[in-house]
Every structure is written in structure tokens, then in C-alpha cells.
mmCIF file of the N, C-alpha and C atoms, coordinates in Angstrom:
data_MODEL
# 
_entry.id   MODEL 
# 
loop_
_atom_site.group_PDB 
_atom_site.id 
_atom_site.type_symbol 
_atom_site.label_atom_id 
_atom_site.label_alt_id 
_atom_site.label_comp_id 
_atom_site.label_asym_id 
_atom_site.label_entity_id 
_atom_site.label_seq_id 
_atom_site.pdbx_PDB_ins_code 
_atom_site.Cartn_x 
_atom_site.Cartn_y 
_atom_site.Cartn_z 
_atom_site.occupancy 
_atom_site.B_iso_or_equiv 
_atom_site.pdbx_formal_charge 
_atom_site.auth_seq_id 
_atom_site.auth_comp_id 
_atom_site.auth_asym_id 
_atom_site.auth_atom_id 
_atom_site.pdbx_PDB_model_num 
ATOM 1   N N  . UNK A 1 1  ? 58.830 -68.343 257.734 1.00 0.00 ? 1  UNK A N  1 
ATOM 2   C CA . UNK A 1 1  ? 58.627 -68.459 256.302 1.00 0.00 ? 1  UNK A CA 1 
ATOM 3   C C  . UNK A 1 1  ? 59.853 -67.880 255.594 1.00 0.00 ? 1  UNK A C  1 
ATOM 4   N N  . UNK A 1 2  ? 60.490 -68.410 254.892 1.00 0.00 ? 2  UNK A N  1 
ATOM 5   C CA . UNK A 1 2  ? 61.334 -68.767 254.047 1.00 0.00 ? 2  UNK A CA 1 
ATOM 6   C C  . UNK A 1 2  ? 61.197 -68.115 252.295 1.00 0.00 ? 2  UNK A C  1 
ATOM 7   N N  . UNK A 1 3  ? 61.509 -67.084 251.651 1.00 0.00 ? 3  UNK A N  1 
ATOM 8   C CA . UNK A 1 3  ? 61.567 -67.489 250.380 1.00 0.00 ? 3  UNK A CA 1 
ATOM 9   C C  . UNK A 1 3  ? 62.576 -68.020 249.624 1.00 0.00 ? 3  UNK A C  1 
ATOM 10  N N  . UNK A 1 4  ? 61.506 -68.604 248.403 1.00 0.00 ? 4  UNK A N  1 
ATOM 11  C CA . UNK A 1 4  ? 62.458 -69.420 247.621 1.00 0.00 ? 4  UNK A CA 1 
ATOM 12  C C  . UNK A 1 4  ? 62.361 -68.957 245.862 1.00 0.00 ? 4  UNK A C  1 
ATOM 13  N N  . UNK A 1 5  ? 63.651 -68.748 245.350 1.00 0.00 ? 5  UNK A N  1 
ATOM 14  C CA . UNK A 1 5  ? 63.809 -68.441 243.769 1.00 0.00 ? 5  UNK A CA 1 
ATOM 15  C C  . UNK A 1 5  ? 63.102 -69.627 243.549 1.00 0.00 ? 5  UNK A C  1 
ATOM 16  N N  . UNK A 1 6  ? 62.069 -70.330 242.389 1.00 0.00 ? 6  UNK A N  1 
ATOM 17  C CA . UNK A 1 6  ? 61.900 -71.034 241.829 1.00 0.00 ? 6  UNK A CA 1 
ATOM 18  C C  . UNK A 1 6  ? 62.081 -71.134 240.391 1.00 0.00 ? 6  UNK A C  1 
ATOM 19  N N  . UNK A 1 7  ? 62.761 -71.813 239.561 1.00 0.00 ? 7  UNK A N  1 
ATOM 20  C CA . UNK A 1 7  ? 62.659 -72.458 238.441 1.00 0.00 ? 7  UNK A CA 1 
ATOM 21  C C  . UNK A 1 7  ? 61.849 -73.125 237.693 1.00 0.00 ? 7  UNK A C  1 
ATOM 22  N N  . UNK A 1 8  ? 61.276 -72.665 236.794 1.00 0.00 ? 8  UNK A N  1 
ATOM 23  C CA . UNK A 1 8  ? 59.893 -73.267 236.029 1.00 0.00 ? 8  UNK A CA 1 
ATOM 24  C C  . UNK A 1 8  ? 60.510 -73.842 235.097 1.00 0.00 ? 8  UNK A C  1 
ATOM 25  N N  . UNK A 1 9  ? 60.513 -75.063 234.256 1.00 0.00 ? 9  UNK A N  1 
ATOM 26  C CA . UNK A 1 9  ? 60.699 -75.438 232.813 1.00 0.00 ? 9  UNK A CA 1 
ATOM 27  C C  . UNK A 1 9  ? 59.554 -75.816 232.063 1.00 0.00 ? 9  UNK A C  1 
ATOM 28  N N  . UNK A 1 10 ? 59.047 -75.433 230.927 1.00 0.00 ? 10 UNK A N  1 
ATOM 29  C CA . UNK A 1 10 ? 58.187 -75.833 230.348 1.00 0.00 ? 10 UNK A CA 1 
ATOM 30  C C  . UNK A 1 10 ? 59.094 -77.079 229.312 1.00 0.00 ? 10 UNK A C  1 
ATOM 31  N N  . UNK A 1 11 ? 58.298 -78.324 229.327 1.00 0.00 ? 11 UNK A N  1 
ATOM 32  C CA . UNK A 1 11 ? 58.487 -79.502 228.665 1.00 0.00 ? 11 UNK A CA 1 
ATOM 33  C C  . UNK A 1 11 ? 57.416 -79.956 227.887 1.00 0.00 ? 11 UNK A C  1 
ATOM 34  N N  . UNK A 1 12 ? 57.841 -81.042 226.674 1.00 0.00 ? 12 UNK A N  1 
ATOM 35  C CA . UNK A 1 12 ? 56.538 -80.775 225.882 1.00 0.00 ? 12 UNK A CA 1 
ATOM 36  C C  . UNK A 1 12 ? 55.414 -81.532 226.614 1.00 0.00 ? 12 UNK A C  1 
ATOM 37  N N  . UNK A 1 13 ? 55.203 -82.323 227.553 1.00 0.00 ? 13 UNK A N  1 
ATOM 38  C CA . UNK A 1 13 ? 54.566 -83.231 228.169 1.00 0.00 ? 13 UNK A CA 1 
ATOM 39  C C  . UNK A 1 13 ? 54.320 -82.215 229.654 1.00 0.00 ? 13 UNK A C  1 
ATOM 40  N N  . UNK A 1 14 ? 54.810 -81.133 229.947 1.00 0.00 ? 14 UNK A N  1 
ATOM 41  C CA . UNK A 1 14 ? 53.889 -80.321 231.241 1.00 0.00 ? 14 UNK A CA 1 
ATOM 42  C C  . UNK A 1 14 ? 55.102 -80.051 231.839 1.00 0.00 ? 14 UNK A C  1 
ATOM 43  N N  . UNK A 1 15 ? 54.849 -79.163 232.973 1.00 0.00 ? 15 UNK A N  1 
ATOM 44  C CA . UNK A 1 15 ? 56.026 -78.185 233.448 1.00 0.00 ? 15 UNK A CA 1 
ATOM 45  C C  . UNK A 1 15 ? 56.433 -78.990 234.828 1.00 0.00 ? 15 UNK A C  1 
ATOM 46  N N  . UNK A 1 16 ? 57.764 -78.290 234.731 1.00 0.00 ? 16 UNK A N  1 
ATOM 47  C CA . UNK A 1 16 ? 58.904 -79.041 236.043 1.00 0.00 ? 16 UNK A CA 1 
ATOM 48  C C  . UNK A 1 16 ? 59.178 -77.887 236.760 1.00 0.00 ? 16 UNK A C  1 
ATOM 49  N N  . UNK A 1 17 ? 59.240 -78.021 237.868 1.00 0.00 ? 17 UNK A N  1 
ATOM 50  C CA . UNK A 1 17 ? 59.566 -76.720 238.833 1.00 0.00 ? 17 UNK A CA 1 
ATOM 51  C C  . UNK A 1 17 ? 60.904 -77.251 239.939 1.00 0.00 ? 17 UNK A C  1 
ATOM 52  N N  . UNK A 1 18 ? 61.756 -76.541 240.035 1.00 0.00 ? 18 UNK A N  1 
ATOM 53  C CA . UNK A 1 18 ? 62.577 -76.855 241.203 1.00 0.00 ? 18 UNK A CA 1 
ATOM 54  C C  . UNK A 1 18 ? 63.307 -75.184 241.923 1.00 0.00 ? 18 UNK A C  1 
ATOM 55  N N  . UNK A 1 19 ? 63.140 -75.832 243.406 1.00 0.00 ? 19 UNK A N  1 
ATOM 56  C CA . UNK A 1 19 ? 64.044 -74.714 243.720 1.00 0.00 ? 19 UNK A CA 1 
ATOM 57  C C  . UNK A 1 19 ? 65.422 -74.523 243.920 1.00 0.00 ? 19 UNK A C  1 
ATOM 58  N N  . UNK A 1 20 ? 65.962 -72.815 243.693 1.00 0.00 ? 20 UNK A N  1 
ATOM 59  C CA . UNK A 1 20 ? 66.966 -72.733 243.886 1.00 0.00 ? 20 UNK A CA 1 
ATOM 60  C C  . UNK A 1 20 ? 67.603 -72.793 245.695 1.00 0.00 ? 20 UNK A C  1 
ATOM 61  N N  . UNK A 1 21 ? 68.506 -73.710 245.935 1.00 0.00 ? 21 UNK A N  1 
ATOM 62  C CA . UNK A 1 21 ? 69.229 -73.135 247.230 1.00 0.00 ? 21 UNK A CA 1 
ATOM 63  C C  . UNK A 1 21 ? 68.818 -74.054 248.653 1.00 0.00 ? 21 UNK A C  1 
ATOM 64  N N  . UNK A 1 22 ? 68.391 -75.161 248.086 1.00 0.00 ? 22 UNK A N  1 
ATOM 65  C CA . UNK A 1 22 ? 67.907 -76.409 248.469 1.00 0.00 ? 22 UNK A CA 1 
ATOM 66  C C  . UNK A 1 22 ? 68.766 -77.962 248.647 1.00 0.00 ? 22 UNK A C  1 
ATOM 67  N N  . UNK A 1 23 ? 68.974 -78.431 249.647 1.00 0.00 ? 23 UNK A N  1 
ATOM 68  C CA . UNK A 1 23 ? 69.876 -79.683 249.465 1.00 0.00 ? 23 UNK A CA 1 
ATOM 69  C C  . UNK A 1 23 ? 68.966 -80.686 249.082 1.00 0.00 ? 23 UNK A C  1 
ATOM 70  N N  . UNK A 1 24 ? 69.760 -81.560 248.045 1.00 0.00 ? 24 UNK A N  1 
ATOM 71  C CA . UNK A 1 24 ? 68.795 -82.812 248.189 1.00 0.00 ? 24 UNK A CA 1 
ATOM 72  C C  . UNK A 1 24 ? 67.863 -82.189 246.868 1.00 0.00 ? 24 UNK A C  1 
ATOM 73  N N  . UNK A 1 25 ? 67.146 -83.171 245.991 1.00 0.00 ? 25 UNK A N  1 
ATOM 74  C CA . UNK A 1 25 ? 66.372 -83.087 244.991 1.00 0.00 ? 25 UNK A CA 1 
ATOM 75  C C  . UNK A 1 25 ? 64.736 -82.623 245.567 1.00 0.00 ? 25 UNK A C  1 
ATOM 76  N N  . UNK A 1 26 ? 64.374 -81.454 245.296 1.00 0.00 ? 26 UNK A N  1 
ATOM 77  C CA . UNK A 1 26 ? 62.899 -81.290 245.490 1.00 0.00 ? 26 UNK A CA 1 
ATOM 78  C C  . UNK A 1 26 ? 62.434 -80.868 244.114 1.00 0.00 ? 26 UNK A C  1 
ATOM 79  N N  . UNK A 1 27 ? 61.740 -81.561 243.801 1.00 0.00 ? 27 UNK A N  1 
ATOM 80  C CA . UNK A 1 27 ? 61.198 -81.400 242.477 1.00 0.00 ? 27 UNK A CA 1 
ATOM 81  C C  . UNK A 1 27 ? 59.013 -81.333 242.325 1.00 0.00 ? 27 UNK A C  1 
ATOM 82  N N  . UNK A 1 28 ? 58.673 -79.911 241.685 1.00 0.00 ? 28 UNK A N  1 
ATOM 83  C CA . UNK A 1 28 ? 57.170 -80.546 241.714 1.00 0.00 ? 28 UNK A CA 1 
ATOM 84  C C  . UNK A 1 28 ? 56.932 -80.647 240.023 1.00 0.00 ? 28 UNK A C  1 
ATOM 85  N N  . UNK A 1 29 ? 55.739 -81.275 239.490 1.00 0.00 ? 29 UNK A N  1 
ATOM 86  C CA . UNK A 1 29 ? 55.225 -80.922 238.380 1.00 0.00 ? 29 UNK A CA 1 
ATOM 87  C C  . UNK A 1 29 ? 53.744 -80.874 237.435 1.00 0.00 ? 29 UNK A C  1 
ATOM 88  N N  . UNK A 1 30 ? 53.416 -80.232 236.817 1.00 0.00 ? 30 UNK A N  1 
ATOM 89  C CA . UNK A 1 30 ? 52.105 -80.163 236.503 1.00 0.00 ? 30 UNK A CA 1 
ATOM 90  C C  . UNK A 1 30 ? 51.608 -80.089 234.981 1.00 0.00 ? 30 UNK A C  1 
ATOM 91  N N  . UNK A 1 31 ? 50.465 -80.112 234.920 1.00 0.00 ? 31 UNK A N  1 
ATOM 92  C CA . UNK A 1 31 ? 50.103 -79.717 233.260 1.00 0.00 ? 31 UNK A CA 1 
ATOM 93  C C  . UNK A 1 31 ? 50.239 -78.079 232.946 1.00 0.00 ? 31 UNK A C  1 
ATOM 94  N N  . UNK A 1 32 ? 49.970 -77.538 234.173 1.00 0.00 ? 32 UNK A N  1 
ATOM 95  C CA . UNK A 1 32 ? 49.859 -75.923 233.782 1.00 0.00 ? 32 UNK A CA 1 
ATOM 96  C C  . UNK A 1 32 ? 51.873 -75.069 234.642 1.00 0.00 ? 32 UNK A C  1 
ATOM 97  N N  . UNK A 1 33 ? 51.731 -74.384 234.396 1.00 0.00 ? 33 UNK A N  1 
ATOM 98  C CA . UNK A 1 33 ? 53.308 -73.312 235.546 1.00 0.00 ? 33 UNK A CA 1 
ATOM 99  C C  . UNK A 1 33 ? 52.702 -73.504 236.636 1.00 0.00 ? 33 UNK A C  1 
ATOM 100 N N  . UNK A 1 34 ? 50.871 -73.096 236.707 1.00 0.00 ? 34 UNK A N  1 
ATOM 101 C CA . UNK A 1 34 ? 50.405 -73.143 238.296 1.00 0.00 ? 34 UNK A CA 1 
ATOM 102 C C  . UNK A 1 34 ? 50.750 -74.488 239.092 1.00 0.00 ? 34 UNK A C  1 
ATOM 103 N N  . UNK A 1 35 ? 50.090 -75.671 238.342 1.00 0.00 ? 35 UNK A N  1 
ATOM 104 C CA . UNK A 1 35 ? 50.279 -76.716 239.347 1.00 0.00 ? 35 UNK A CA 1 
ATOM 105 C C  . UNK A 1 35 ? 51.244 -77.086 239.332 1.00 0.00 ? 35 UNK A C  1 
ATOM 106 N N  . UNK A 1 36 ? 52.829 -76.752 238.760 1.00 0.00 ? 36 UNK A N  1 
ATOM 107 C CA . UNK A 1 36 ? 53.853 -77.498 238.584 1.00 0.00 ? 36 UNK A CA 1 
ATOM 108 C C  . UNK A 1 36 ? 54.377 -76.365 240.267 1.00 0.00 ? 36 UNK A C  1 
ATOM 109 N N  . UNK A 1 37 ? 53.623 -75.513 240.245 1.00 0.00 ? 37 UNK A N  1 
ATOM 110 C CA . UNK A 1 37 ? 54.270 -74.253 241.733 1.00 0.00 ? 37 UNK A CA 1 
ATOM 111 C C  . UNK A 1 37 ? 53.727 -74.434 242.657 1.00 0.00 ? 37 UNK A C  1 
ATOM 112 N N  . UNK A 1 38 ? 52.829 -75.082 242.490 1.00 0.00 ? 38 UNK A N  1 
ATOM 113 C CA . UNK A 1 38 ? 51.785 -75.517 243.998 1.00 0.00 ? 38 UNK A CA 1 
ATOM 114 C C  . UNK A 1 38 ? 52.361 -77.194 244.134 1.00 0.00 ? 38 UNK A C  1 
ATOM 115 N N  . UNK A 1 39 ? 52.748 -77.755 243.205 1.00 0.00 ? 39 UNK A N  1 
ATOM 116 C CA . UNK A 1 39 ? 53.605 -79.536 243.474 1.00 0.00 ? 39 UNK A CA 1 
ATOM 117 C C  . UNK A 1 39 ? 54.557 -79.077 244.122 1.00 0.00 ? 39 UNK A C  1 
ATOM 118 N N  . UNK A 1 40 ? 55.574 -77.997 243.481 1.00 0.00 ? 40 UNK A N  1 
ATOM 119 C CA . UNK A 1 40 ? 56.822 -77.643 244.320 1.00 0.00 ? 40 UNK A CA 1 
ATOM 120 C C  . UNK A 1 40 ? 56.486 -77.208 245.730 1.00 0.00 ? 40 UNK A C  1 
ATOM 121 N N  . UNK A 1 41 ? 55.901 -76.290 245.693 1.00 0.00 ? 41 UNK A N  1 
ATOM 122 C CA . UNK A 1 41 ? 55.859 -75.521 246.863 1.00 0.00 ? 41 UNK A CA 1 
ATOM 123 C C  . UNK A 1 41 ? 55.229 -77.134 248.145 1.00 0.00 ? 41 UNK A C  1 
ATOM 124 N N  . UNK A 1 42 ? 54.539 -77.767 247.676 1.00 0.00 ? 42 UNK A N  1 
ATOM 125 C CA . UNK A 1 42 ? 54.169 -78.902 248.756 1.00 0.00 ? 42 UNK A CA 1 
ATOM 126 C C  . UNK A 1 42 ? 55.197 -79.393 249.278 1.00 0.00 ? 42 UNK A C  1 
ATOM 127 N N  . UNK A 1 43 ? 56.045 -79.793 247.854 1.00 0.00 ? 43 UNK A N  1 
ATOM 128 C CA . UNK A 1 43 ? 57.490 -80.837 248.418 1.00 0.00 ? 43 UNK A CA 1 
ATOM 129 C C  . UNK A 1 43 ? 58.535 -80.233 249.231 1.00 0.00 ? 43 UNK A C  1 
ATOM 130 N N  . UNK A 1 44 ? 58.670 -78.654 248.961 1.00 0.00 ? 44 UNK A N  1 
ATOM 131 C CA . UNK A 1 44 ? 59.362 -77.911 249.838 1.00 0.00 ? 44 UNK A CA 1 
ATOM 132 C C  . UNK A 1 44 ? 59.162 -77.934 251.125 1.00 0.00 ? 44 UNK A C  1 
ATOM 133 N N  . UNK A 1 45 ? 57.897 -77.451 250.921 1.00 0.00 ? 45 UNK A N  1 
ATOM 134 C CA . UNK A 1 45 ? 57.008 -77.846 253.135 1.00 0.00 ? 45 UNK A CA 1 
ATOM 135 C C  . UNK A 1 45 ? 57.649 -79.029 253.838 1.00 0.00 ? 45 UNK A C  1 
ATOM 136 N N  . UNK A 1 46 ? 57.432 -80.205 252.675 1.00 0.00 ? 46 UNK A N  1 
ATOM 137 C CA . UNK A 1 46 ? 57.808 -81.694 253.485 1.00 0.00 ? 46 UNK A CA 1 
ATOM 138 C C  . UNK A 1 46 ? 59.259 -82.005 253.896 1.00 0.00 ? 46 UNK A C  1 
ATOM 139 N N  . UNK A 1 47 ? 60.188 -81.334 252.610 1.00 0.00 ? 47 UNK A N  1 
ATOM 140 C CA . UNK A 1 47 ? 61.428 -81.101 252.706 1.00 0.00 ? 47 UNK A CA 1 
ATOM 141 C C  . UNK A 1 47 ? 61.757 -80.514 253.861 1.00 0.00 ? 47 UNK A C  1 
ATOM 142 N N  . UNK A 1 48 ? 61.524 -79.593 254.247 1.00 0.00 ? 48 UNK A N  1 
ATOM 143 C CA . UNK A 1 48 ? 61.829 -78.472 255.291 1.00 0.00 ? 48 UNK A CA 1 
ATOM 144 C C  . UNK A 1 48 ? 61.128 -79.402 256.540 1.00 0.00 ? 48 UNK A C  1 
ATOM 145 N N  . UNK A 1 49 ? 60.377 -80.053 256.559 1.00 0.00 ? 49 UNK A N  1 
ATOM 146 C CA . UNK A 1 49 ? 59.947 -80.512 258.045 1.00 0.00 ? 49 UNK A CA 1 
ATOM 147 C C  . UNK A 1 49 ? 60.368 -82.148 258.048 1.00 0.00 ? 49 UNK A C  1 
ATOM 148 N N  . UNK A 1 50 ? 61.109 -82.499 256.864 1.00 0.00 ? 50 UNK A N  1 
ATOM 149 C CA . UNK A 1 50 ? 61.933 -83.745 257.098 1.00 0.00 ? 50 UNK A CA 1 
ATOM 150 C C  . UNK A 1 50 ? 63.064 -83.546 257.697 1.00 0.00 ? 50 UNK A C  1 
ATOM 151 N N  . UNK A 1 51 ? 63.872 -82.948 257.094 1.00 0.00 ? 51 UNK A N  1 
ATOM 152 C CA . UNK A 1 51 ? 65.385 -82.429 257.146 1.00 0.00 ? 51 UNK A CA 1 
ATOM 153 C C  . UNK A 1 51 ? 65.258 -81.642 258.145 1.00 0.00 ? 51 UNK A C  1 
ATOM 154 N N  . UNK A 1 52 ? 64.826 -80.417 258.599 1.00 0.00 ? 52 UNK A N  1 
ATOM 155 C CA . UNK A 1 52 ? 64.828 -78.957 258.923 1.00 0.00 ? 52 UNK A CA 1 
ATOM 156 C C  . UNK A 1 52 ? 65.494 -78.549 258.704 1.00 0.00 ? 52 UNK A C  1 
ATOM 157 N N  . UNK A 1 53 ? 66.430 -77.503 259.495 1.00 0.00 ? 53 UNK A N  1 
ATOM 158 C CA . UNK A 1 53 ? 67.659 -76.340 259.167 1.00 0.00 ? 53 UNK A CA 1 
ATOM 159 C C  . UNK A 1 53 ? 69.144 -76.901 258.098 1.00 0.00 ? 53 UNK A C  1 
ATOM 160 N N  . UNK A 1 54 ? 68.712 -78.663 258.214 1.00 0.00 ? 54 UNK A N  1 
ATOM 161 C CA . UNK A 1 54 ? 69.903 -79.129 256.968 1.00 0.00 ? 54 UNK A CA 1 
ATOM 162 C C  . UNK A 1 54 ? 69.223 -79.165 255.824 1.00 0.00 ? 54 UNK A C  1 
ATOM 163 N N  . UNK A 1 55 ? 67.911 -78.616 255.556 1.00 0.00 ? 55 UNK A N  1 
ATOM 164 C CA . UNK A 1 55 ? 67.490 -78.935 254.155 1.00 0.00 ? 55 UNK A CA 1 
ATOM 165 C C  . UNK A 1 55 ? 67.427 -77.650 253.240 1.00 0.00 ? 55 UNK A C  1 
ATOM 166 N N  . UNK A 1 56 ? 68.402 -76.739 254.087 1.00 0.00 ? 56 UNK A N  1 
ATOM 167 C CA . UNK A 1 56 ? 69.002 -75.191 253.099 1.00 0.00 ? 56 UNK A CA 1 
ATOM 168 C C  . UNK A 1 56 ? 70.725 -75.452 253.141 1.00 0.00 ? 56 UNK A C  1 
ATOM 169 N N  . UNK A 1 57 ? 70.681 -74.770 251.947 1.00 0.00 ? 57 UNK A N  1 
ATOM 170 C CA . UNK A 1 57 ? 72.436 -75.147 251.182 1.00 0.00 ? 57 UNK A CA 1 
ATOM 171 C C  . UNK A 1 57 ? 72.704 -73.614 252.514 1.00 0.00 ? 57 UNK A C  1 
ATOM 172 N N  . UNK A 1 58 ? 74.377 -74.303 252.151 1.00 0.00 ? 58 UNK A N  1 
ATOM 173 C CA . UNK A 1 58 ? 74.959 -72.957 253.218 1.00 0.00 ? 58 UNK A CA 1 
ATOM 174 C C  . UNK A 1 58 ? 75.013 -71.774 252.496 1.00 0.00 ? 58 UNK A C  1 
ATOM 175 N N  . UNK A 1 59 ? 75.024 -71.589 250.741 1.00 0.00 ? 59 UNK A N  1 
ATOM 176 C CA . UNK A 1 59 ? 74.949 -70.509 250.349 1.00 0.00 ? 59 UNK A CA 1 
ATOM 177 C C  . UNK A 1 59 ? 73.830 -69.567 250.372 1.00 0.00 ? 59 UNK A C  1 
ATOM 178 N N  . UNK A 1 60 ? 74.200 -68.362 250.532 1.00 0.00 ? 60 UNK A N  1 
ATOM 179 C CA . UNK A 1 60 ? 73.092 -67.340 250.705 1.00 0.00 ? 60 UNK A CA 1 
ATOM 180 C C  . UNK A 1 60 ? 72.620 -66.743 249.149 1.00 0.00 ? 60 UNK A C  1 
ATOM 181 N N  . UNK A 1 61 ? 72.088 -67.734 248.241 1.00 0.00 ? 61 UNK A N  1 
ATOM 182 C CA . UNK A 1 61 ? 71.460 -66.811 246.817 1.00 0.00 ? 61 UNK A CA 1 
ATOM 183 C C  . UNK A 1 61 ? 70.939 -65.551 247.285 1.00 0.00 ? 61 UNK A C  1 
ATOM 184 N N  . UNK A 1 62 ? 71.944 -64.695 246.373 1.00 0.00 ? 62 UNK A N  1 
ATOM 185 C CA . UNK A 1 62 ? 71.495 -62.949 246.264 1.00 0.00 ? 62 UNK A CA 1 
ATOM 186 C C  . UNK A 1 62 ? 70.240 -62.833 245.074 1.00 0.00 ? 62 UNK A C  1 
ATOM 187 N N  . UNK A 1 63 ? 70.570 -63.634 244.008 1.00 0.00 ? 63 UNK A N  1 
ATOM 188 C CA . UNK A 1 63 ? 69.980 -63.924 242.812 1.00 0.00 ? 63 UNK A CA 1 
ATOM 189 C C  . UNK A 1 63 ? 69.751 -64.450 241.556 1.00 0.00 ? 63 UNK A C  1 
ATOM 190 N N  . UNK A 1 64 ? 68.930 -64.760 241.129 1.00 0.00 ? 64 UNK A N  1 
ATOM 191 C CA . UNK A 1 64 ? 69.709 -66.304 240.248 1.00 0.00 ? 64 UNK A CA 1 
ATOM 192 C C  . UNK A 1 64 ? 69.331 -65.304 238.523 1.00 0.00 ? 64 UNK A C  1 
ATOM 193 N N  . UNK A 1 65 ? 69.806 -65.793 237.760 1.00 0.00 ? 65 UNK A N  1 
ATOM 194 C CA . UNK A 1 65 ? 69.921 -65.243 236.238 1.00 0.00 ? 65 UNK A CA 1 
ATOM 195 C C  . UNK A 1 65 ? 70.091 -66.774 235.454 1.00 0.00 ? 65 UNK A C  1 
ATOM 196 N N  . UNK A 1 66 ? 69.459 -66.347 234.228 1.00 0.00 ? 66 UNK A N  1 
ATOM 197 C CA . UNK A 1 66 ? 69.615 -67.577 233.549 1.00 0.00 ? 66 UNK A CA 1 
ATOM 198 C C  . UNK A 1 66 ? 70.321 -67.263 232.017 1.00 0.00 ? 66 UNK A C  1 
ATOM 199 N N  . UNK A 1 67 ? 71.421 -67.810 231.342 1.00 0.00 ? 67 UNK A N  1 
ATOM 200 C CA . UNK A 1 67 ? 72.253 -67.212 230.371 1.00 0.00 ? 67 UNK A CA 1 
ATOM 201 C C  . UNK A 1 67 ? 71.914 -68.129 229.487 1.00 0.00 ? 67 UNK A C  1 
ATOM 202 N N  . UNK A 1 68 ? 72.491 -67.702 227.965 1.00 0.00 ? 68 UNK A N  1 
ATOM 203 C CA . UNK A 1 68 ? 72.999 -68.896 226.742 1.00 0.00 ? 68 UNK A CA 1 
ATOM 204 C C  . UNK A 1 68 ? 74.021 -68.632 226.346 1.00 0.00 ? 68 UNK A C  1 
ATOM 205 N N  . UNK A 1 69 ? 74.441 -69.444 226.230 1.00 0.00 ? 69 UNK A N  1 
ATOM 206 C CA . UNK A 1 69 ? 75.733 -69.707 225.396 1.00 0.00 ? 69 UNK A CA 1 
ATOM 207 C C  . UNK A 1 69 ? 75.825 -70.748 224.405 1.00 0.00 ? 69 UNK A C  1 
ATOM 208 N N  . UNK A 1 70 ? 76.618 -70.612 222.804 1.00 0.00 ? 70 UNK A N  1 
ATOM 209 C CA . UNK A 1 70 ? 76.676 -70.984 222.013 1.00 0.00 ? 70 UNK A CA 1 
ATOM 210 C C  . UNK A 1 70 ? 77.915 -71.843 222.235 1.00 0.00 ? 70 UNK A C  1 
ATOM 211 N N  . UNK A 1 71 ? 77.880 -73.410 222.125 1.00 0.00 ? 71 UNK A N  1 
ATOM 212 C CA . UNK A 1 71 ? 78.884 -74.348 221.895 1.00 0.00 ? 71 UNK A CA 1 
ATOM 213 C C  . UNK A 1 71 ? 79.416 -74.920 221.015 1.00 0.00 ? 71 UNK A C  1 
# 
């Protein structure tokens, strides 16, 4: 078992989840944060037993932060 940083977005139509540190698009989503983390977390499982050991990036995330900046 593996952890994974996940990314939540709330959208006005229901939430998008993806993880960090993952090759390849795994994406889950839901009406609530919960089911958009339990969609992800499924597609990850399948990911990981499609691909196996190629379906993690070679970088080792220490930790992810999220910024703004004004353009």
C-alpha cells in the first residue's frame, strides 16, 4: 500500500479528484469530496494493477502546496 497526495476541486456541477505523482490521467468524480475520493481512489487500484510499477512517476513528492498568483 502506497500513499497518495490527492487533489480535490470543487466545480459548480460536483467535485474532481486527481492524484498527485501518477503517470497517465487518473481522474475520479462525484456530487459530494466523499464520492469524488472513493471514484479516485477506485481508478487508482485499476491504474496500479494495469500498468504496475510504470504507473508511478519517477519523482519522489516530499509535498505538494498549492499557491496564487496575480497575472
Amino acid at each position: 500500500m502506497k500513499p497518495f497526495k490527492i487533489i480535490v476541486e470543487k466545480h459548480p456541477d460536483g467535485y474532481v479528484a486527481y492524484p498527485i505523482g501518477m503517470r497517465g490521467v487518473v481522474v475520479g468524480e462525484g456530487d459530494t469530496c466523499d464520492e469524488a475520493i472513493i471514484d479516485v481512489t477506485s481508478a487508482i487500484k485499476f491504474h496500479i494493477e494495469t500498468f504496475g510499477v510504470d504507473a508511478f512517476s519517477d519523482d519522489d513528492i516530499i509535498d505538494t502546496m498549492i499557491a496564487e498568483v496575480v497575472v
